[in-house]
C-alpha positions as CSV (number, residue, x, y, z in Angstrom):
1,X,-83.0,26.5,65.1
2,X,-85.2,24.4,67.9
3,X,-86.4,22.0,64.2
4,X,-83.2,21.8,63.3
5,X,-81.4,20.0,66.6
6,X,-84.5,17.9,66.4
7,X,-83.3,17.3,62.9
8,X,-79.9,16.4,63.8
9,X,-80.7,14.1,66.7
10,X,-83.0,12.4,64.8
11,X,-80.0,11.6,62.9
12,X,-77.5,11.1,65.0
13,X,-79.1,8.9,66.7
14,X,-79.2,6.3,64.3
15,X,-75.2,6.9,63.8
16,X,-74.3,6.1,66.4
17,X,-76.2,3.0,66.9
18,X,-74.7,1.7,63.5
19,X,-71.6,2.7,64.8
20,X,-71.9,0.7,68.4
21,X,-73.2,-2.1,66.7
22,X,-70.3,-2.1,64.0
23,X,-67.7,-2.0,66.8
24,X,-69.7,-4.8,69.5
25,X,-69.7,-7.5,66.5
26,X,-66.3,-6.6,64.8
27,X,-64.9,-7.1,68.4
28,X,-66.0,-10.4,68.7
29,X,-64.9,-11.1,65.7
30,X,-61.1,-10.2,66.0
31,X,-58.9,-13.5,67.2
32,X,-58.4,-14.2,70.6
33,X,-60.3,-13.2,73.5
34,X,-59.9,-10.9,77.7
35,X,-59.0,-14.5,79.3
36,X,-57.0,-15.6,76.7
37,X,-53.7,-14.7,78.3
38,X,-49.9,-16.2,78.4
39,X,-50.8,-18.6,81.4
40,X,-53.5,-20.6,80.2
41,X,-56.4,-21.1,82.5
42,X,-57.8,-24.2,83.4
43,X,-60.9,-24.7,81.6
44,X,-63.6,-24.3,84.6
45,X,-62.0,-21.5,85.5
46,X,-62.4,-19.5,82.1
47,X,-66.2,-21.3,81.6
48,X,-66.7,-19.7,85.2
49,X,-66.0,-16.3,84.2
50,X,-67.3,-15.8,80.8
51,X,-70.2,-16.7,82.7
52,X,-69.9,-14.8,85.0
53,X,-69.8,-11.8,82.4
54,X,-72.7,-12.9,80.2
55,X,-69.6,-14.2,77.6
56,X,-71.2,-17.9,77.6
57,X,-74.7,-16.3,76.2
58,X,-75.4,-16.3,72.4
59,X,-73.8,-13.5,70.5
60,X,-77.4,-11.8,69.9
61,X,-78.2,-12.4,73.6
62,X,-75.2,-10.6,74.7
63,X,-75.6,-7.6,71.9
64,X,-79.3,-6.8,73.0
65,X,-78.2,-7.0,76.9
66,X,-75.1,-4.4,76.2
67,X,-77.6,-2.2,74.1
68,X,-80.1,-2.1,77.2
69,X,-77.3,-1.4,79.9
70,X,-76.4,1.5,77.5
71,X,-79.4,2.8,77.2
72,X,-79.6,3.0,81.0
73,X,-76.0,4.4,80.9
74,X,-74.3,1.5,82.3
75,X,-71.6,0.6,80.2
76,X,-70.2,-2.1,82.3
77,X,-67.2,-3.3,84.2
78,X,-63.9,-3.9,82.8
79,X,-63.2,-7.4,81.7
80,X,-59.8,-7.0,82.8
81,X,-59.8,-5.1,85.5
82,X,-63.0,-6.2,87.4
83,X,-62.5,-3.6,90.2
84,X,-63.5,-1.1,87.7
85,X,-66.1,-0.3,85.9
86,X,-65.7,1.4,82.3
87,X,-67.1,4.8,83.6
88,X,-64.1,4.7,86.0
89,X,-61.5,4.2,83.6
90,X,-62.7,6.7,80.9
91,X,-62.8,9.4,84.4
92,X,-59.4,8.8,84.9
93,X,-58.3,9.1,81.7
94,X,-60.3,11.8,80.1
95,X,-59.8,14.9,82.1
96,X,-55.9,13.9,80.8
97,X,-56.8,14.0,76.9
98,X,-59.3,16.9,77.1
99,X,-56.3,18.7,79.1
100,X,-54.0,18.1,76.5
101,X,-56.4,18.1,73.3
102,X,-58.0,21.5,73.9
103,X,-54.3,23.2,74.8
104,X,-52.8,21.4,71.8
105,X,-56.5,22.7,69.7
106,X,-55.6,25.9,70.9
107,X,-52.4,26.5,70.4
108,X,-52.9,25.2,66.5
109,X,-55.9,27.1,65.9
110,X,-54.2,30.3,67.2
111,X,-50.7,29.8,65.2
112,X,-52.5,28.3,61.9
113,X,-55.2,31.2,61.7
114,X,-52.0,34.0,62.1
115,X,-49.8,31.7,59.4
116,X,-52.6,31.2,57.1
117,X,-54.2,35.0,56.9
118,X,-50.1,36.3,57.1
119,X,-49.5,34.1,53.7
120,X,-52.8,34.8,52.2
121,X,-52.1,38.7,52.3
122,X,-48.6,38.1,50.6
123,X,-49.4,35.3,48.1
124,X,-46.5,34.3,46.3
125,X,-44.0,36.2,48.4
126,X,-41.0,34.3,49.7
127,X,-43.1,34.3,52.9
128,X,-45.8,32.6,51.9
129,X,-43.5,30.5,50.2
130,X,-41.7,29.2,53.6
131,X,-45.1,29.1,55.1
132,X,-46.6,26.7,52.4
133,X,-43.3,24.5,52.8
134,X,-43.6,24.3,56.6
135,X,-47.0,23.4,56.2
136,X,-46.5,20.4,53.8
137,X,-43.5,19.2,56.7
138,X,-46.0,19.5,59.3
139,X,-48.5,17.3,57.6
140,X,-45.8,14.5,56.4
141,X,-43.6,14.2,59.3
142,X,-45.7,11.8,61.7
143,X,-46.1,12.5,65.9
144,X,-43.8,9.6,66.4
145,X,-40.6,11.0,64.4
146,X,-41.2,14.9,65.5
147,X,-42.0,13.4,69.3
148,X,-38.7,12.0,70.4
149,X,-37.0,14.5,68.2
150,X,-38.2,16.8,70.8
151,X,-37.4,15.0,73.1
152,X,-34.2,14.7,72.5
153,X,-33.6,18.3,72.0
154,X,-35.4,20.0,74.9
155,X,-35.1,17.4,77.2
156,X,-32.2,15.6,76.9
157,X,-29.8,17.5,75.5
158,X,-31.0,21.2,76.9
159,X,-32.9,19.6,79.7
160,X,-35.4,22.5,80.1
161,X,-38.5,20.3,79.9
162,X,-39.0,16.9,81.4
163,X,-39.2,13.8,79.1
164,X,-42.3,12.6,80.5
165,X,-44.7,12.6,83.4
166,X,-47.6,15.4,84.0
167,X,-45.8,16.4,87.4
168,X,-46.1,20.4,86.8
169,X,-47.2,22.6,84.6
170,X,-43.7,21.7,82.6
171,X,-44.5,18.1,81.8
172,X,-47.7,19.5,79.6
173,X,-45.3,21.8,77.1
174,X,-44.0,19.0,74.8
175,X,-47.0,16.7,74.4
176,X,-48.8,19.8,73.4
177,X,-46.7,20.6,71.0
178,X,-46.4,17.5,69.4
179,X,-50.4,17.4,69.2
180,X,-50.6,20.8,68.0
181,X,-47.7,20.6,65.0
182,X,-49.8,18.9,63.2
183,X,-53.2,21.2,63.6
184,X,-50.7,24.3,63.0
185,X,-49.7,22.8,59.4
186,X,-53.7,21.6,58.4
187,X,-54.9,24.9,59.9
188,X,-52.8,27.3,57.7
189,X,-53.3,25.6,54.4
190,X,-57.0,25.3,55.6
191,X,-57.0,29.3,56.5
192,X,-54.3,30.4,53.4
193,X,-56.6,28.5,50.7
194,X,-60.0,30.2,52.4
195,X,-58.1,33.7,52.3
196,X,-57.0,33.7,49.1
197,X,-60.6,32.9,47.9
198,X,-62.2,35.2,49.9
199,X,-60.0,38.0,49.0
200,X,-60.8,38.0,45.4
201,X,-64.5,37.6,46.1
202,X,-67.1,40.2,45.0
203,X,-68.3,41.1,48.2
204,X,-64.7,41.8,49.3
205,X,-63.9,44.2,46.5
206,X,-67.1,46.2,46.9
207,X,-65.8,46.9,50.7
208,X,-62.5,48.2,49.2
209,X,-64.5,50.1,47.0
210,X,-66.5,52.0,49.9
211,X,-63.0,52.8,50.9
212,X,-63.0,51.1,53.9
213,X,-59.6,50.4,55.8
214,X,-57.7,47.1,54.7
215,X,-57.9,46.2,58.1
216,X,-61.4,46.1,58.9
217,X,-62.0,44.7,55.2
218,X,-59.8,41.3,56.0
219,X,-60.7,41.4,59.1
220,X,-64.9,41.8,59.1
221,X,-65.0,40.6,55.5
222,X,-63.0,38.2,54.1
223,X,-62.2,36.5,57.5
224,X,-65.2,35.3,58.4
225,X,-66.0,33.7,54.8
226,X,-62.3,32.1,54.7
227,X,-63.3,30.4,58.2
228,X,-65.7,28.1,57.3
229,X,-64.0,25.4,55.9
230,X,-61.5,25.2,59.0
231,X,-65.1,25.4,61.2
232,X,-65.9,22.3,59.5
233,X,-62.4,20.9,59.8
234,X,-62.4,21.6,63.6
235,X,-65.7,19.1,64.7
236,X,-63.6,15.9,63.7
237,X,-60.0,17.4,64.8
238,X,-61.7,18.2,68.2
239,X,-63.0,15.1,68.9
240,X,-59.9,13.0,67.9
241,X,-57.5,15.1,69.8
242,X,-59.6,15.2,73.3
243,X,-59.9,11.5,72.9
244,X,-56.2,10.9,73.2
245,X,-53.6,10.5,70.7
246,X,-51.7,7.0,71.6
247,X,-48.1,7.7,70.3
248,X,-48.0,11.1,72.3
249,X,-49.4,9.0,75.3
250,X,-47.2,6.4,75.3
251,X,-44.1,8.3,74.0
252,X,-44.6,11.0,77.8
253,X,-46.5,7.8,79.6
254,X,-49.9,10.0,80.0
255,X,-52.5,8.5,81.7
256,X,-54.6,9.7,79.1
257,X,-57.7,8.2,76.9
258,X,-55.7,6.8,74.2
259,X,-53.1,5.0,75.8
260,X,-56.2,3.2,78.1
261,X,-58.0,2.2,74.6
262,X,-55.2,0.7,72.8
263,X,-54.2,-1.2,76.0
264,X,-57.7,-2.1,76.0
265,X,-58.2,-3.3,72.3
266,X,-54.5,-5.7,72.8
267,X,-56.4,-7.0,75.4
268,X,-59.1,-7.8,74.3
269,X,-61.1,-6.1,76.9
270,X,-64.6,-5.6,75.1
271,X,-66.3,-3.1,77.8
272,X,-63.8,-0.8,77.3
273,X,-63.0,-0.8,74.0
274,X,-66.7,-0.1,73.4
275,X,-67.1,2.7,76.1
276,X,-64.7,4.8,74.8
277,X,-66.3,4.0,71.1
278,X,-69.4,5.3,72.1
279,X,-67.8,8.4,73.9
280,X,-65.9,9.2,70.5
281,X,-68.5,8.8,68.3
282,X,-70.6,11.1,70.6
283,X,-68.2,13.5,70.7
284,X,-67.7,13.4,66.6
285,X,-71.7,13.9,66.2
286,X,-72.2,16.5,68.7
287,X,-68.3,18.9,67.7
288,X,-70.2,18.3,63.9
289,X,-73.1,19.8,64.8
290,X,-71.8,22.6,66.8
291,X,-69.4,23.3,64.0
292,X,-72.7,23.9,61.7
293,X,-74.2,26.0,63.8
294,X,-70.9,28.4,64.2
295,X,-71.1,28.3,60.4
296,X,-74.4,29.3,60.2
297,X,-74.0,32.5,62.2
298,X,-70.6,33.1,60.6
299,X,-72.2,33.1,57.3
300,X,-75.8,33.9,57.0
301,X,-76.0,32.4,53.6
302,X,-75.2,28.8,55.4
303,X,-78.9,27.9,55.6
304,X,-79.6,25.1,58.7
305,X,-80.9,22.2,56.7
């Protein structure tokens, strides 16, 4: 096991310096630039503070000074905000996402695992049928169509929930299950397809044949084989959704990861931008390897290599 996270970091590594350098130069490449703004600004003024930001220095010069400060884990201030550093902004704004993400993970895993195993066990029934359908909806119909349909319905019209805000407990309900719509819909077909595989598998029909109870044999059998392709699934899904999901954000004003990033990238505002780059690519690499291991003791046939 201790070889192979050596492996894996030995890899990652690498990764994730492809993937910092990818997103330092294809910033500067994108039009415009953080003091480019509606009100011009007289030109000492601008020369003055892309100096003052290292912005003046040759493009190499300025990639192999933000590689050192990352390496130190210094990742800047905000180019906008120069009050701030990037370490601030993704603190304020993460704890929101991961809040949100791991309910919304959650409550998908939990409802697509039940929907999935329930249609597998009555394949081709009008059940599965209706499950299958729901599915397909859930994976077509985009966040920002079933968002302010919700909206609409529970708070404006029934007015149970509130339409935005994370003021109590209350405000949490609807992003959540807007994030988690989605998962539910990926997660059954993920779970249904593994199922239905596993059930007609050899080793499954041996432990029918020791006349063990149809519980125990979907349960301690085929269960644990029809998981691993939704433990793979999970690493990336993970990542994405504790990183923030903009529409969702901005649709319940969150002062979550996303909305902070895509704010960041209109304008223009490099340091960030890359900071919560890095933070998502870490996160990707590290929920990927985790996921492999899970496999591996899930399955002892998944060999660590």
């Amino acid at each position: 096991m201790l070889r192979f996270l050596l492996r894996r970091l030995l890899v990652a590594l690498p990764t994730l310096f492809l993937v910092v350098t990818l997103a330092f130069f294809m910033m500067r490449a994108a039009p415009g630039g953080p003091f480019e703004t509606n009100r011009k600004l007289p030109p000492e003024v601008e020369q003055n503070l892309k100096a003052k930001y290292g912005l003046d220095r040759p493009l190499g010069v300025q990639y192999l000074g933000y590689l050192a400060n990352v390496a130190r884990g210094d990742l800047g201030p905000s180019l906008k905000y120069p009050d701030r550093s990037v370490l601030d902004i993704i603190r304020q704004g993460f704890p929101t996402s991961l809040r949100l993400g791991v309910s919304a993970l959650t409550l998908g895993g939990v409802l697509g695992l039940c929907f999935g195993v329930f249609g597998a066990l009555r394949q081709n029934s009008p059940a599965d049928y209706a499950i299958t359908t729901l599915a397909v909806l859930g994976v077509c119909i985009p966040t920002f169509v079933t968002g302010p349909l919700l909206v609409l319905v529970f708070a404006s019209w029934l007015g149970w929930l509130p339409t935005g805000g994370l003021d109590d407990v209350r405000g949490y309900v609807l992003p959540v299950v807007v994030l988690a719509l989605p998962q539910v819909a990926i997660i059954s077909r993920l779970t249904r397809a593994g199922m239905v595989e596993a059930m007609a598998s050899n080793h499954v029909r041996t432990a029918r044949a020791r006349g063990l109870p149809e519980r125990s044999v979907v349960l301690n059998h085929a269960l644990r084989g029809a998981v691993l392709p939704l433990v793979s699934y999970l690493g990336p899904a993970a990542a994405g959704l504790i990183t923030g999901s903009l529409v969702v954000e901005r649709l319940f004003t969150l002062p979550g990861l996303g909305k902070a990033f895509v704010v960041s990238a209109l304008q223009r505002d490099y340091t960030v931008v890359m900071g919560v780059v890095i933070l998502y690519a870490s996160l990707v690499i590290g929920l990927n390897l985790l996921a492999e291991v899970i496999q591996s003791l899930l399955d002892p046939r998944v060999k660590l290599s």
